[in-house]
C-alpha positions as CSV (number, residue, x, y, z in Angstrom):
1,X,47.5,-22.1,-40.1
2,X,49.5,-23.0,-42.8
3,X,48.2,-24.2,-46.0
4,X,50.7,-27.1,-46.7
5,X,48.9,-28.6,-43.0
6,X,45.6,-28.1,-44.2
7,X,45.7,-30.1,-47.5
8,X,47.4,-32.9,-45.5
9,X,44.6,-33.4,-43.1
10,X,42.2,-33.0,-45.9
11,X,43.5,-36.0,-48.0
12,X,44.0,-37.7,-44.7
13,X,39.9,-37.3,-44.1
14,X,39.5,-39.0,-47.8
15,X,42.0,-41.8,-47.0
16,X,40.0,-42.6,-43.8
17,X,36.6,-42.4,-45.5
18,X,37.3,-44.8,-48.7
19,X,39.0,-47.8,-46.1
20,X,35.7,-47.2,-43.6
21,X,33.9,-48.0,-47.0
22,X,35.9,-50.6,-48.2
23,X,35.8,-52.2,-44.7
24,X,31.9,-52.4,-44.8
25,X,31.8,-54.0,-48.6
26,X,33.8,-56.5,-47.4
27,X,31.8,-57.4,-44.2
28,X,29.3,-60.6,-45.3
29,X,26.0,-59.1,-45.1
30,X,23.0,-62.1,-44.4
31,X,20.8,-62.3,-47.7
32,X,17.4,-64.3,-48.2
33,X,19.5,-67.1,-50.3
34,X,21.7,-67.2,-47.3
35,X,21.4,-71.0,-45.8
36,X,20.7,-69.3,-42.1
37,X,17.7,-67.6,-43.6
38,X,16.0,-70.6,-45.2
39,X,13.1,-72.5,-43.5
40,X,11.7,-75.6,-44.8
41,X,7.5,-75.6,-44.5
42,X,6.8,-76.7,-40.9
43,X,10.6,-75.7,-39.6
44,X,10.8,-73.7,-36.2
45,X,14.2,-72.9,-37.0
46,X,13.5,-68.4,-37.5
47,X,11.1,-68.5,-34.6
48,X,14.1,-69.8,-32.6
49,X,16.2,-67.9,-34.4
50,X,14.0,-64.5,-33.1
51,X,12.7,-65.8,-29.9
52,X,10.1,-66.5,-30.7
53,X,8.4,-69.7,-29.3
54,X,6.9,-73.1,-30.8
55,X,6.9,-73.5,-34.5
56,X,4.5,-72.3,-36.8
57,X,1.9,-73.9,-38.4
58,X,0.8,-73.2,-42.1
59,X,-2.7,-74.4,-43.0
60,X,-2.9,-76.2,-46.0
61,X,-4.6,-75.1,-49.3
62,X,-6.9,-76.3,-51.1
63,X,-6.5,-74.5,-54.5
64,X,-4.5,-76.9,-56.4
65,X,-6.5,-80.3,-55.5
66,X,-7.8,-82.6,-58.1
67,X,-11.4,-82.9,-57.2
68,X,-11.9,-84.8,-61.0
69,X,-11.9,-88.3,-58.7
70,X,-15.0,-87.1,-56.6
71,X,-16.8,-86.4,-59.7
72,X,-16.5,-89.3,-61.4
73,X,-17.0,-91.8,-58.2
74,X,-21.0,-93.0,-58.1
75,X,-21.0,-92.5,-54.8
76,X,-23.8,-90.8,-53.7
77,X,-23.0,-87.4,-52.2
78,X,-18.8,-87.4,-54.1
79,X,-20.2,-84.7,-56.3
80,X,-20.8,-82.2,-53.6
81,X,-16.9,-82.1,-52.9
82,X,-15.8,-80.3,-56.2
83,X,-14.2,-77.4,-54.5
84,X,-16.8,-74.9,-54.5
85,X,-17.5,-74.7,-50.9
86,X,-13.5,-74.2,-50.2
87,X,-13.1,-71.5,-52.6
88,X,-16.0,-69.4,-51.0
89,X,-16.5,-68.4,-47.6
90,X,-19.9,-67.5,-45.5
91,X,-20.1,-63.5,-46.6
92,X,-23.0,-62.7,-44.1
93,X,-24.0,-63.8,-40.7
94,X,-26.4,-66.1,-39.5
95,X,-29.0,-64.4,-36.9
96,X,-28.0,-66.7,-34.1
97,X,-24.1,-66.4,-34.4
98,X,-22.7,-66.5,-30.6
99,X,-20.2,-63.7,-30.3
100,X,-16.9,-64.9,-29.9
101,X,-13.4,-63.6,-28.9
102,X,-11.8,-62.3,-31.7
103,X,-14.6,-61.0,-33.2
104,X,-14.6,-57.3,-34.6
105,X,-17.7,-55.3,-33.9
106,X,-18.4,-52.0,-35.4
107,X,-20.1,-49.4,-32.9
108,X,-21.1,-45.8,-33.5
109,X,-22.5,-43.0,-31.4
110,X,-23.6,-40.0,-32.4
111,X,-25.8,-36.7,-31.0
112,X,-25.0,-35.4,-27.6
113,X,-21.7,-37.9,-28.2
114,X,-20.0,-38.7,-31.3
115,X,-17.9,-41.8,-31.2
116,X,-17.1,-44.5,-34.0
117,X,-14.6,-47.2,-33.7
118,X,-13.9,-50.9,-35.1
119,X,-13.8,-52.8,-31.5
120,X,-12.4,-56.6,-31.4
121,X,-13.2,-58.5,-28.7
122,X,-10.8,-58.7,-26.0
123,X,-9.6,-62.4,-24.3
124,X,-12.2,-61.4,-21.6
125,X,-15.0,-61.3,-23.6
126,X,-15.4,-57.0,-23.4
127,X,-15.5,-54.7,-25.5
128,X,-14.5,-50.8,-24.5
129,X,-16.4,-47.7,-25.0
130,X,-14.9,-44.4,-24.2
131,X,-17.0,-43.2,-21.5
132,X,-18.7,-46.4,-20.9
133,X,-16.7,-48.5,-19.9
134,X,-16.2,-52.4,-20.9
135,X,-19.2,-54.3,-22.2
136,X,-19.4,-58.2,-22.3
137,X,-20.5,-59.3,-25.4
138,X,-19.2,-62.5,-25.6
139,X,-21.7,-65.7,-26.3
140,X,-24.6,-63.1,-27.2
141,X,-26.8,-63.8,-30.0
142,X,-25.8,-61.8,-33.3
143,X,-29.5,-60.7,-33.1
144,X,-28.7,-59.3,-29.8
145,X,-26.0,-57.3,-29.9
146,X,-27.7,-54.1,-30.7
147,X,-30.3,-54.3,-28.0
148,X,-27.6,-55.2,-25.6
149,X,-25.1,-52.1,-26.6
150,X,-27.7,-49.9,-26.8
151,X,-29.0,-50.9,-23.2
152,X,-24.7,-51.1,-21.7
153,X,-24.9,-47.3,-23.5
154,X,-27.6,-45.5,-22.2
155,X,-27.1,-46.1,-18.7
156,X,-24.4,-43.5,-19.1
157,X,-25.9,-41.4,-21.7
158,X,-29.3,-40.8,-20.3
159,X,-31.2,-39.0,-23.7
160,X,-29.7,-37.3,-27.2
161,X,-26.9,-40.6,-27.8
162,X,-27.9,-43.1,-30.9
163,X,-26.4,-46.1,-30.8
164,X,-25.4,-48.4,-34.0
165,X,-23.8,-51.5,-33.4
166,X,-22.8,-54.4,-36.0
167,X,-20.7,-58.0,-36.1
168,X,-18.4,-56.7,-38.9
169,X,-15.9,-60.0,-39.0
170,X,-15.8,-63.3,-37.2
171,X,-12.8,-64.6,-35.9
172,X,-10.2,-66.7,-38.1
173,X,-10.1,-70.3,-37.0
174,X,-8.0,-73.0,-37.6
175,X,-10.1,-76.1,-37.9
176,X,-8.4,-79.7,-38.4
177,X,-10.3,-82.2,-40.7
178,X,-9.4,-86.0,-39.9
179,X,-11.1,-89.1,-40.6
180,X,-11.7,-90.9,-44.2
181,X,-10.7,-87.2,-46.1
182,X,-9.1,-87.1,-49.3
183,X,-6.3,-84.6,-47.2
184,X,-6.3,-84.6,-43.5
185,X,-4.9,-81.6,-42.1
186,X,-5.0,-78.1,-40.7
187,X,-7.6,-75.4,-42.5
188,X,-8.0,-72.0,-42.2
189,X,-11.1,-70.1,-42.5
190,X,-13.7,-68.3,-39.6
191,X,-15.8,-69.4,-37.1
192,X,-18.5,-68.7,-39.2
193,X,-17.8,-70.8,-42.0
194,X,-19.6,-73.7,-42.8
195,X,-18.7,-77.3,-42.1
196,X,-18.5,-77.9,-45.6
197,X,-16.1,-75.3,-46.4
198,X,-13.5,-77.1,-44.3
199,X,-14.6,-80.8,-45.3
200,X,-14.1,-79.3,-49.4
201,X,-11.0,-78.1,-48.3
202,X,-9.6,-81.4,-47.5
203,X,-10.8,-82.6,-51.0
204,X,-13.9,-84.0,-49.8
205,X,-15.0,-87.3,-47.8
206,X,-13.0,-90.3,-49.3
207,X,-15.5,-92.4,-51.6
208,X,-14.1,-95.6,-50.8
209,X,-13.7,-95.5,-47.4
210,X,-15.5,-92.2,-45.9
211,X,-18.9,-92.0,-44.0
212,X,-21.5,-89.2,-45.6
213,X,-23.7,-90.5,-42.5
214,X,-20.9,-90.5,-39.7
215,X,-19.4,-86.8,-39.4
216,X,-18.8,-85.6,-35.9
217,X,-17.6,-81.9,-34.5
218,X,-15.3,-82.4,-32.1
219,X,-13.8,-80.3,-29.4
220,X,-11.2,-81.9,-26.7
221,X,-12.8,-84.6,-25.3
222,X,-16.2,-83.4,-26.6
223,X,-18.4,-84.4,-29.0
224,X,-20.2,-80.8,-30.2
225,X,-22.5,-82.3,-33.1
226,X,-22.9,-85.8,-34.7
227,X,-24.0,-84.8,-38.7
228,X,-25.7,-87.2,-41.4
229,X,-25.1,-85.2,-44.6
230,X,-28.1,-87.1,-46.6
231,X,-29.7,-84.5,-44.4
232,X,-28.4,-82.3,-46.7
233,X,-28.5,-84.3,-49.6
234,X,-31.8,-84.9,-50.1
235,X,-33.6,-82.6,-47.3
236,X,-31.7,-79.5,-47.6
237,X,-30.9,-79.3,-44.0
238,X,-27.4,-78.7,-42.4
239,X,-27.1,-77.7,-38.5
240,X,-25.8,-74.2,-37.5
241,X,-21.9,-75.3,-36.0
242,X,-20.3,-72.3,-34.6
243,X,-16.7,-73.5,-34.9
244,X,-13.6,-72.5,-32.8
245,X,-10.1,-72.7,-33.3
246,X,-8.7,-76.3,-33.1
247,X,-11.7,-77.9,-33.6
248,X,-11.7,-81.0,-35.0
249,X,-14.1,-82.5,-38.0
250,X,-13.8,-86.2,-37.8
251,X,-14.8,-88.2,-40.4
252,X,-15.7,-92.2,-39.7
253,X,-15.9,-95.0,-41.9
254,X,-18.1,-96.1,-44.5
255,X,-20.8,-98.2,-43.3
256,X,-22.9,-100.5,-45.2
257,X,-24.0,-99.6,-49.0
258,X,-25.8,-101.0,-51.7
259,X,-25.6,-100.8,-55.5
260,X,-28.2,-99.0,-57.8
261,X,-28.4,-98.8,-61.1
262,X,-31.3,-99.3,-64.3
263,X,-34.5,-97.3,-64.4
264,X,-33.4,-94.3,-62.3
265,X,-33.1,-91.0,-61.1
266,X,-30.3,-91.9,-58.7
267,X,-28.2,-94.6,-59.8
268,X,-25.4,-94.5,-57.4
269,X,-24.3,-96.0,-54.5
270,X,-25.9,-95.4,-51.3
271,X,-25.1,-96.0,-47.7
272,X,-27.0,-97.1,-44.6
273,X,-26.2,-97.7,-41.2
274,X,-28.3,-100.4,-39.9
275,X,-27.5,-103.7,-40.7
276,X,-30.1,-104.2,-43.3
277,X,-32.8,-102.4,-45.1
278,X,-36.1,-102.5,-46.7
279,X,-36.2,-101.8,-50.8
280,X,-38.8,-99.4,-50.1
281,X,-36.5,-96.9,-48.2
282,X,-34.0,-97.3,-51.1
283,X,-36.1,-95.9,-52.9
284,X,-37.5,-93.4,-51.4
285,X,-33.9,-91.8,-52.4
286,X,-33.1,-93.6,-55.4
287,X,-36.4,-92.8,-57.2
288,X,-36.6,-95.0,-59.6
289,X,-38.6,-93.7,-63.1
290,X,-42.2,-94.1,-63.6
291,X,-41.6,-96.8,-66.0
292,X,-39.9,-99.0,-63.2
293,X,-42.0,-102.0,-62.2
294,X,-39.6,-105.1,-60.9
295,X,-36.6,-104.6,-58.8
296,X,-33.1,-107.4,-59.4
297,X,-31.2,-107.9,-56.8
298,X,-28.0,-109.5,-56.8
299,X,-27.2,-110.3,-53.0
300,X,-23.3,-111.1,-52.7
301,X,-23.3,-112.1,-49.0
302,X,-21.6,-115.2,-48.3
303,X,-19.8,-117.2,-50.7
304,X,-22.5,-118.3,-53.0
305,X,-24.0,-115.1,-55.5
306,X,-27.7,-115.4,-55.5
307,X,-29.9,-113.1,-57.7
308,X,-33.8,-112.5,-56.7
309,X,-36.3,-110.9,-58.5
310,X,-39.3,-108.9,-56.8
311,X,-42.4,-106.6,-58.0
312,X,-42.1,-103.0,-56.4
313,X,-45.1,-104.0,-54.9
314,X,-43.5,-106.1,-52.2
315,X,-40.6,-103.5,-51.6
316,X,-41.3,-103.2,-48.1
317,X,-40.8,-106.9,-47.8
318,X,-37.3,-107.1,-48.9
319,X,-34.7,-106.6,-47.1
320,X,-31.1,-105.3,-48.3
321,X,-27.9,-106.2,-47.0
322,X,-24.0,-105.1,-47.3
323,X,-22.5,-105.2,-51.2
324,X,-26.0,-106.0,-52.5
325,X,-26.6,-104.5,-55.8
326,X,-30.0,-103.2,-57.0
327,X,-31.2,-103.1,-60.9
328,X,-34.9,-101.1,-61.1
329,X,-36.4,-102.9,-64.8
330,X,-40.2,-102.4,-66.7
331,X,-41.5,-105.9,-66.4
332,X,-44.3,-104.8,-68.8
333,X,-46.4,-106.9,-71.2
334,X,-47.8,-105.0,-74.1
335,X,-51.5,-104.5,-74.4
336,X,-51.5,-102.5,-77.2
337,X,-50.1,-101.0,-80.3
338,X,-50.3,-97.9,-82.5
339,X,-49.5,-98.6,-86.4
340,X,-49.7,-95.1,-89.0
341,X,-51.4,-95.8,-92.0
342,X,-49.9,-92.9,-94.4
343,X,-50.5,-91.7,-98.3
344,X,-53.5,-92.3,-100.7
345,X,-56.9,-93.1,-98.3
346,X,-59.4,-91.1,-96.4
347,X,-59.2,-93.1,-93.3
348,X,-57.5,-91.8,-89.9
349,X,-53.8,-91.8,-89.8
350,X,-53.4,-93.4,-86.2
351,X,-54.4,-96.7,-85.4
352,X,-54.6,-98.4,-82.1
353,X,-54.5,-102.1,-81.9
354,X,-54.4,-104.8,-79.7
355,X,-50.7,-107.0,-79.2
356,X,-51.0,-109.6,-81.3
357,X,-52.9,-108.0,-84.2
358,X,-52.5,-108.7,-87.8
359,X,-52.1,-107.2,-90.9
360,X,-55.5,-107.9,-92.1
361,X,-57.1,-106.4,-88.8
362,X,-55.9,-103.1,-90.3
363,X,-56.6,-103.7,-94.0
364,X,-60.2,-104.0,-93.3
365,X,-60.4,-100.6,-91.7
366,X,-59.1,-98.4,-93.7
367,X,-61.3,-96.9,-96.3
368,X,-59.5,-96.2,-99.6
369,X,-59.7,-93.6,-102.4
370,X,-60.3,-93.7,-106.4
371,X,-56.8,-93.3,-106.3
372,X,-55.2,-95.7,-103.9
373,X,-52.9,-98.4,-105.2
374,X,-54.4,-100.8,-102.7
375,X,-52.6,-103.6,-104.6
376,X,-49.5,-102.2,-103.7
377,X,-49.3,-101.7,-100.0
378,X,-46.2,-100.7,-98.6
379,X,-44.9,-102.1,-95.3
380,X,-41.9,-100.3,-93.6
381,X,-40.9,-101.2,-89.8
382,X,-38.2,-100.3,-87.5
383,X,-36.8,-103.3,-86.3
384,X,-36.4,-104.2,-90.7
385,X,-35.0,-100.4,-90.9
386,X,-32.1,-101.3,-88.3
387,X,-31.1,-104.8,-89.2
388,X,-30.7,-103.2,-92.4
389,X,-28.5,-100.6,-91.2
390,X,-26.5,-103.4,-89.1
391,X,-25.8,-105.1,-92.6
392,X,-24.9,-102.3,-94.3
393,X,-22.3,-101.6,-91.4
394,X,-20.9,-104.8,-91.4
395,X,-20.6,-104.4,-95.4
396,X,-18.9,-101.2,-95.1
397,X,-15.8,-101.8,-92.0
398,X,-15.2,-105.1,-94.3
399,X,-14.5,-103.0,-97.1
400,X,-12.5,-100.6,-94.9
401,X,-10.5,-103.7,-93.8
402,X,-10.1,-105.1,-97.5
403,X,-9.1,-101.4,-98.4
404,X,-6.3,-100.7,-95.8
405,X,-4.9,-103.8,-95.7
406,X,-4.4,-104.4,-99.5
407,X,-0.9,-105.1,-100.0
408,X,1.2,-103.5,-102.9
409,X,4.4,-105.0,-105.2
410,X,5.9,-102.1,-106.3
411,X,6.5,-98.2,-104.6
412,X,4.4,-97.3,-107.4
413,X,1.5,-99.6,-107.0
414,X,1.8,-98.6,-102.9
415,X,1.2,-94.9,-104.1
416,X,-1.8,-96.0,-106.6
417,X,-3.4,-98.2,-103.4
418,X,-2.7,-95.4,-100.9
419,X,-4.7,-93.0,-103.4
420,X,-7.6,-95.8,-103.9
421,X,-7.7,-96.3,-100.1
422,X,-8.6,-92.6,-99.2
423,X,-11.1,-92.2,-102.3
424,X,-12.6,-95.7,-100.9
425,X,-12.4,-93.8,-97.2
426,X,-14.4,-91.0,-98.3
427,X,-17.1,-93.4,-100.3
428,X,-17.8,-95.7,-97.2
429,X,-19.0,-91.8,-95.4
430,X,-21.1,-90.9,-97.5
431,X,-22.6,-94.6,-97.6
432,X,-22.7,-94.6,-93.9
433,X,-25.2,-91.5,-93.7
434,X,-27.7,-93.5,-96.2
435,X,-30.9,-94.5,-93.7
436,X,-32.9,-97.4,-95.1
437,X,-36.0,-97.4,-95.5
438,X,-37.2,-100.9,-93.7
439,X,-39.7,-102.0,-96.4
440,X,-40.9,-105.4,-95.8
441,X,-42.3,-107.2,-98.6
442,X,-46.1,-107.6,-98.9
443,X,-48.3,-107.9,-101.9
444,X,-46.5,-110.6,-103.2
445,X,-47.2,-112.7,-100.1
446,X,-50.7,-115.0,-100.6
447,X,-50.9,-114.7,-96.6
448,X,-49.8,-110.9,-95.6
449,X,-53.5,-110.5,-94.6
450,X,-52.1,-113.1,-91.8
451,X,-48.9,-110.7,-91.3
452,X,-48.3,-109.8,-87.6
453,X,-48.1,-106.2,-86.8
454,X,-45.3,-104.3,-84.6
455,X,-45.9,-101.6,-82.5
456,X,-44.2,-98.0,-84.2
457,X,-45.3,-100.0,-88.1
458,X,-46.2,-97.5,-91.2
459,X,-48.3,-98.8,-93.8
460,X,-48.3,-96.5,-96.8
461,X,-51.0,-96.6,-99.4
462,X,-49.3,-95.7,-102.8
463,X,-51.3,-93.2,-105.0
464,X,-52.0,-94.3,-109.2
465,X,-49.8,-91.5,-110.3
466,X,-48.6,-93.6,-113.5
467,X,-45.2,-92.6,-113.3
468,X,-41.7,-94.2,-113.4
469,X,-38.6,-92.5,-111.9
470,X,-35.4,-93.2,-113.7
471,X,-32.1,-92.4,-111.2
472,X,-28.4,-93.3,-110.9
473,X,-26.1,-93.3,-113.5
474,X,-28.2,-91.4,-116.5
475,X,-27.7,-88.2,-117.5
476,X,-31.3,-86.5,-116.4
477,X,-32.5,-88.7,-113.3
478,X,-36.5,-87.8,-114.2
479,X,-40.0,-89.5,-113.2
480,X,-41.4,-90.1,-117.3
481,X,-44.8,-91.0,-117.6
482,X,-45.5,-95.2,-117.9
483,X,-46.2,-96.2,-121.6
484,X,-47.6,-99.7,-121.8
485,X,-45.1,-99.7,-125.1
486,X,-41.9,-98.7,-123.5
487,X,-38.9,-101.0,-122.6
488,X,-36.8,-100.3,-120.5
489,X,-34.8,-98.8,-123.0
490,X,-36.7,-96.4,-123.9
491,X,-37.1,-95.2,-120.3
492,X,-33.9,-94.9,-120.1
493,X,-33.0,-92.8,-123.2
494,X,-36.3,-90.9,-121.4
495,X,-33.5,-89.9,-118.9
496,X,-30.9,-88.8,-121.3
497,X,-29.6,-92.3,-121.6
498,X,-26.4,-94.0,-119.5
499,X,-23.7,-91.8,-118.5
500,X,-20.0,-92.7,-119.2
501,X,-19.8,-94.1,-115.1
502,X,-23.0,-96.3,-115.7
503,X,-22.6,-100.4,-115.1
504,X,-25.0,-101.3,-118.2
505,X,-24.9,-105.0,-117.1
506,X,-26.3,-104.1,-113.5
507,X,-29.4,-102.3,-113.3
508,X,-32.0,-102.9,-110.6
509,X,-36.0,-102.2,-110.7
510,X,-37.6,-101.7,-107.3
511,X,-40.9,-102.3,-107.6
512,X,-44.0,-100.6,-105.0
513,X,-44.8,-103.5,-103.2
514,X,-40.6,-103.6,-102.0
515,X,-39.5,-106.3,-104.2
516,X,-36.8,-105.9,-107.0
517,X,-35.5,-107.4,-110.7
518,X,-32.2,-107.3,-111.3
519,X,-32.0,-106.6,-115.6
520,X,-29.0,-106.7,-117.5
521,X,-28.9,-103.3,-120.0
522,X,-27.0,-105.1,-122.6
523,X,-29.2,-108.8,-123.0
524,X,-32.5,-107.6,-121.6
525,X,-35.8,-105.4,-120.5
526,X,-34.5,-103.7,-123.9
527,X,-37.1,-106.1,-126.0
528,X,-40.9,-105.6,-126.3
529,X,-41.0,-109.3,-124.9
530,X,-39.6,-108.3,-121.5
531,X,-41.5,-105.0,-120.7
532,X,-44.1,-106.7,-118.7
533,X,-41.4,-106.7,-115.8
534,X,-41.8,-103.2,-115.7
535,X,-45.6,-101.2,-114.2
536,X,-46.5,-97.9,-113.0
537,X,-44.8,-96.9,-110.3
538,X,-41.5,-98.6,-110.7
539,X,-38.1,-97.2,-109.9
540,X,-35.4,-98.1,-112.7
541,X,-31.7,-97.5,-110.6
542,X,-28.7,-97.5,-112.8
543,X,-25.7,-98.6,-110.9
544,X,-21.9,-97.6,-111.3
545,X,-19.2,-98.8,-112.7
546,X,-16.7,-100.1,-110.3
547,X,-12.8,-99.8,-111.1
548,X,-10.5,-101.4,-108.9
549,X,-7.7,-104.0,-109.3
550,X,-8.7,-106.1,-106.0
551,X,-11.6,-108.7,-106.1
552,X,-12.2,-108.6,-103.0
553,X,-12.9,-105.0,-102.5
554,X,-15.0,-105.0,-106.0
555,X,-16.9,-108.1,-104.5
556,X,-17.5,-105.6,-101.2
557,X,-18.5,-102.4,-103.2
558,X,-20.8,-104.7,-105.6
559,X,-22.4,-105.9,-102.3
560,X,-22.8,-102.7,-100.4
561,X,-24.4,-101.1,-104.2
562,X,-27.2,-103.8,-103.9
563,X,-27.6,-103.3,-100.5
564,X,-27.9,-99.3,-100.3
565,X,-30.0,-99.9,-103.6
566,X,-32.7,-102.7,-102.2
567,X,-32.7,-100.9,-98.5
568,X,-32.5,-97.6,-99.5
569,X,-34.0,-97.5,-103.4
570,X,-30.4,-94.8,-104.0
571,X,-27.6,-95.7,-106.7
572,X,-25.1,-94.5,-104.7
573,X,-22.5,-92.9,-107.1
574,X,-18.4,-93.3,-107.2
């Protein structure tokens, strides 16, 4: 053959090959972005599209559902929907489990015959075991599968054959959940799965509309199980439902439901089916607190709002009605009271007395030392302690008002204010941590003896100690011994004398027995004449200056130094 013929047919081969090639580049080829290949959710356009019949149906999921609503609501029972139950499955199975079709069983045989296999229940109920033939297992007990393979097993295999056999999956189910559900729709899960775990996955019973008494199982025409979950709720009991696929879980309406709220454990709302109810079963599930004594009612039947007002006593005497709401209260009158007597004495420290007691009741009791300063008694009560503290709020938001709002002429003044406000910030926190004290004045009172006492009062027997503490704006806050001779002065220069911050002109002397004098460094208490004002025991507060350009926020710092100084006995500094 010659050798010009055989490089023609060869280059003829490579022509034919490279237009083949080209030929199928050029051929449209069907991609997943291609529109033919795209199905919307629910579309039975590729089953069609492959022969295959009927559309599919994609159960919905729960993962990405806001439960927040269902733990906020007071319903009683919203909480339990929180998506817990939807994201776990049963992982075991319950004794009485009715074998189904679908199921997978595990069997294995060993000795005189060795099999082991993974079996799934065929549409007739069977199962098949080389050698044994089909065994119906269908509706058996779970607990009763073994006894009843090993009896289908040895009727072939007379002796030597051990038999294991085990429910190793249930069958996936497609339940729908309808009704008063936050999502109706189609779930997936298995027919061993828990009615909850399909009611989560439809975001729970809806709180303003949904029953938690009226929860029915549902297949066809039939009515499987009716379930109350305040079963549940408060019992701890659920029924054992065996779903199947298509079942439905039907939710009803809400039925009637009361209010509760106040003393305690429950305070939600509650539902009922009947038309009315007796208070005592409310609370048999609202438990109200130990404290509880009267029960409110506020019935709003009817166009006209009424309010009654019961003992607990006659609970099973009142009945309750649609939309009423219920407010559990201590209707208590106080018998008695316990007052502390702290410091200097050698009497007890607790004291209970009768309502209504008075100050000299409790004087006459208590049984003092040599060194008690009986004639300085010192009264401090709660109710006093926070009425102070309201004050000194109200003191201290005016001031924050006064220093936000200042206005300023110039850019440069703005800046100065701007810097004045946030030092001013910062000084109205530290003020607000300052607790007062609550001292009510006492000794200087003709008729304290005739005082009434409070329940949670502290009396507080001073002991002689002879001292007087100097604090505030000196130099060495110190407690200096009292000398009959001193002034004030001289207690003062005891200290270390004024530092450069200290307001000379205001300087406040809080005395044991809670009152004060207000002295004025630079015109008096300096003089022999005027050291009678101070005794043993005194506190001598030097308050600081106070530089600002507005009056009215010097006028509110001025206020809220007396206050912090009378209530608390501090010199708060600047």
């Amino acid at each position: 053959m010659p050798l010009s013929f055989i490089k023609t047919s060869f280059i003829s081969l490579l022509i034919l090959i490279s237009c083949f090639a080209v030929a199928q580049q050029s051929t449209p080829q069907p991609t997943p972005n291609s529109s033919d290949s795209q199905q919307l959710p629910g579309s039975s356009y590729n089953n069609i599209k492959n022969g295959v019949d009927g559309p599919t149906i994609q159960p919905q999921s729960p993962q990405y559902f806001d439960y927040s609503n269902n733990i906020a609501s007071d319903v009683f029972g919203s909480n339990l929907f929180t998506g817990s139950f939807a994201r776990q499955g049963a992982t075991q199975f319950n004794p009485d489990y009715a074998i189904a079709i679908g199921d997978k069983i595990q069997v294995r045989l060993w000795g005189a015959f060795e099999y082991g296999d993974l079996l799934t229940v065929d549409p007739q109920g069977n199962i098949f075991i080389p050698n044994a033939g089909p065994i119906s297992v269908v509706g058996i007990r779970n607990k009763d599968l073994q006894q009843l393979v090993e009896s289908s097993i040895t009727k072939v295999f007379k002796a030597n054959v051990y038999i294991y056999a085990s429910l190793a999956a249930a069958q996936p189910v497609r339940v729908f959940v309808s009704g008063f559900v936050n999502r109706p729709g189609l779930y997936s899960g298995t027919s061993m799965d828990s009615l909850l775990h399909y009611l989560d996955q439809a975001g729970g019973i809806d709180t303003e509309r949904g029953s938690f008494l009226d929860v029915e199982v549902k297949r066809g025409q039939q009515t499987r199980a009716s379930v109350n979950l305040y079963d549940f709720l408060l019992n701890g009991t659920m029924p054992v439902i065996q779903l199947g696929d298509s079942d439905v879980i039907f939710v009803g309406p809400r039925q009637n439901t009361v209010k509760i709220s106040g003393l305690t454990e429950n305070a939600k709302r509650f539902e009922f089916s009947d038309k009315t109810r007796s208070v005592a079963d409310l609370i048999k599930i609202a438990k109200p607190n130990a404290e509880a004594t009267h029960v409110r009612i506020i019935r709003n039947t009817g166009t006209i709002r009424n309010v009654d007002y019961y003992p607990l006593s006659d609970a099973s005497k009142v009945n309750l009605k649609n939309g009423d709401e219920l407010e559990f209260t201590a209707d208590k009158k106080i018998g008695t009271i316990t007052v502390r007597v702290e410091g200097e004495h050698e009497s007890s420290q607790e004291y209970v007395l009768p309502n209504g007691a008075k100050l000299g009741d409790l004087l006459s009791q208590i049984r003092y030392s040599d060194r008690s300063d009986k004639d300085n008694l010192q009264l401090f009560r709660r109710s006093v302690r926070d009425r102070q503290k309201e004050m000194l709020e109200t003191s201290l938001k005016s001031l924050e008002s006064a220093a936000l709002t200042a206005r300023s002429g110039t850019s440069d003044e703005a800046v100065l204010r701007k810097e004045e406000a946030s030092l001013l910030l910062q000084w109205v926190d530290r003020a607000r941590k300052i607790e007062p004290k609550g001292q009510v004045v006492i000794a200087d009172n003709t008729n304290h003896s005739d005082l009434l006492l409070e329940n949670g009062d502290v009396i507080k027997v001073p002991t002689k100690d002879g001292l007087v503490l100097i604090s505030g704006e000196v130099l060495f806050p110190n407690a200096i011994a009292f000398n009959d001779n001193y002034t004030l002065n001289d207690y003062i220069k005891g200290a270390g004398g004024y530092t450069q911050n200290a307001n000379t002109a205001r300087i406040v002397v809080a005395h044991r027995n809670g009152s004060f004098t207000e002295a004025n460094g630079k015109k008096g208490l300096f003089h022999k004449s005027n050291n009678d004002n101070i005794v043993a025991g005194d506190e001598i507060l030097v308050l600081p200056k106070i530089s600002v350009k507005s009056r009215q926020i010097l006028k509110d710092m001025t206020q809220i130094l007396y206050q912090i100084a009378v209530s608390a006995k501090v010199a708060l500094t600047i």
